[in-house]
C-alpha positions in Angstrom: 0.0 0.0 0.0 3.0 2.3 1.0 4.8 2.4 -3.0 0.7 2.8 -3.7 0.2 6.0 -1.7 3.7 7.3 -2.3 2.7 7.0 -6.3 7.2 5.9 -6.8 5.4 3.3 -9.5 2.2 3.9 -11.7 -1.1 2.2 -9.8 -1.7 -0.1 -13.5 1.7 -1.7 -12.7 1.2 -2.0 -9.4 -2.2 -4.2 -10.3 -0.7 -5.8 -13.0 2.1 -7.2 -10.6 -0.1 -8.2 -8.1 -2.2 -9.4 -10.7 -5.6 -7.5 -10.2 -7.6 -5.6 -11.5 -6.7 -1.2 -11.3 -10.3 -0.5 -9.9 -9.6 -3.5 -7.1 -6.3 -1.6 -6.2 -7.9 1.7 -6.2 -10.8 0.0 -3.5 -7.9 -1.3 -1.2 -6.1 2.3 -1.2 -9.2 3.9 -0.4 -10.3 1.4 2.2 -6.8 2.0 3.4 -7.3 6.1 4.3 -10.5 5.3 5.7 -9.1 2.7 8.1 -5.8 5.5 8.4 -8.6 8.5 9.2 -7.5 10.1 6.3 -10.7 10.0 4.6 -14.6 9.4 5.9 -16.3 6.1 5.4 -16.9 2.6 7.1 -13.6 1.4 8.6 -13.1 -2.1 7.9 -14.0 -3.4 11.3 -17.4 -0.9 10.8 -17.7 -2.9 7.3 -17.4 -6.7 9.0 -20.2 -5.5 11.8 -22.5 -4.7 8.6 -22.3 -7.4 6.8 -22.1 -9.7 10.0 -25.9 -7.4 11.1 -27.2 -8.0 7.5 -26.8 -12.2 7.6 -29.7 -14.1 8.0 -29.5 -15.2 11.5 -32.2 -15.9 14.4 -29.6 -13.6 16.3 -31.0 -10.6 14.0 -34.6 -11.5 15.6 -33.0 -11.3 18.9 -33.1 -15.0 20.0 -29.7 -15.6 19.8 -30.2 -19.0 18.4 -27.9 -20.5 15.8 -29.9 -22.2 13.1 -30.4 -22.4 9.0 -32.0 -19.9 6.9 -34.9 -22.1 6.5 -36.0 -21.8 10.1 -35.3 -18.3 10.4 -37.8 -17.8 7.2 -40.2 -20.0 9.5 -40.0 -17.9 12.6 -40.4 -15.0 10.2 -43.6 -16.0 9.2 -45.0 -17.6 12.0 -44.1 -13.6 14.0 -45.7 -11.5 10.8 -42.7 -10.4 9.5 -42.7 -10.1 6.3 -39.7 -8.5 3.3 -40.3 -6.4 0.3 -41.1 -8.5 -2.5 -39.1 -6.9 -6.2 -40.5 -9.4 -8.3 -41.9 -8.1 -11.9 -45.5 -8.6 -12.4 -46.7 -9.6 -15.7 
């Protein structure tokens, strides 16, 4: 991240050495000043407590229960709750 940031080598060969994609180097730089306080966003660890809150887990209904998706959709139902359905109507 360091020769990134100090810009000593262009960010294409950087990518191409560490063979990925620019835009996926560009991502980690970024994610890199937000984690540094150099720039505003979700740190990393703020990131991992997102996606870890957006699972589907009983623990997001509050009953702390580990368990499959299938039961969680079950206990959804069974307590009212229900999701926005996107489908396209014909």
């Amino acid at each position: 991240m360091e020769l990134a940031h100090r810009r000593e080598k262009p960010i294409a060969g950087i990518a191409h050495a560490l063979r990925i994609v620019e835009s996926c180097l560009w991502r980690w730089l970024e994610q890199d000043d937000i984690d540094a306080g150099r720039a505003e966003g979700l740190s990393t660890d703020e990131r991992a407590e997102s996606v870890r809150l957006r699972r589907c887990t009983p623990t997001r209904l509050g009953l702390g229960l580990a368990c499959g998706r299938k039961r969680v959709a079950r206990l959804k139902r069974t307590a009212g709750l229900t999701g926005v359905c996107h489908r396209r109507r014909h």
